[in-house]
Steps between C-alpha positions, in 0.01 A plus 500: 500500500654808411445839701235654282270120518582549890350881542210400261470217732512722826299761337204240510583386802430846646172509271326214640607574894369822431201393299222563772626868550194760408754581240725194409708670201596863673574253834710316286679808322506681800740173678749487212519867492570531819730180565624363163874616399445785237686282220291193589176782429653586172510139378172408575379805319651415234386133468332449204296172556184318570627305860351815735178414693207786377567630846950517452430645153285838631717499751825551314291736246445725814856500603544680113 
């Protein structure tokens, strides 16, 4: 597994623990923003694939 397959893997991770929040997807943004590395935020914004969860992918689009 390489690093970007491991943050699309934590970035769903983060998604589903987070999926019963009243607003799962800024919850989500709103815990990588605030404790991802800034380089591991730029790679997953620039991921260009269909592996997100619905929930990871609006995520990552609000962190744009």
């Amino acid at each position: 597994m390489n690093s970007l397959d491991r943050l699309v893997l934590m970035a769903n991770q983060i998604a589903t623990n987070l999926a019963t929040d009243h607003d799962p997807a800024g919850a989500t943004a709103r815990h990588i923003a605030r404790y991802w590395d800034p380089r591991m935020r730029e790679m997953i914004k620039a991921y260009v694939g269909s592996s997100l969860t619905p929930i990871a992918a609006e995520a990552i689009a609000q962190l744009t």
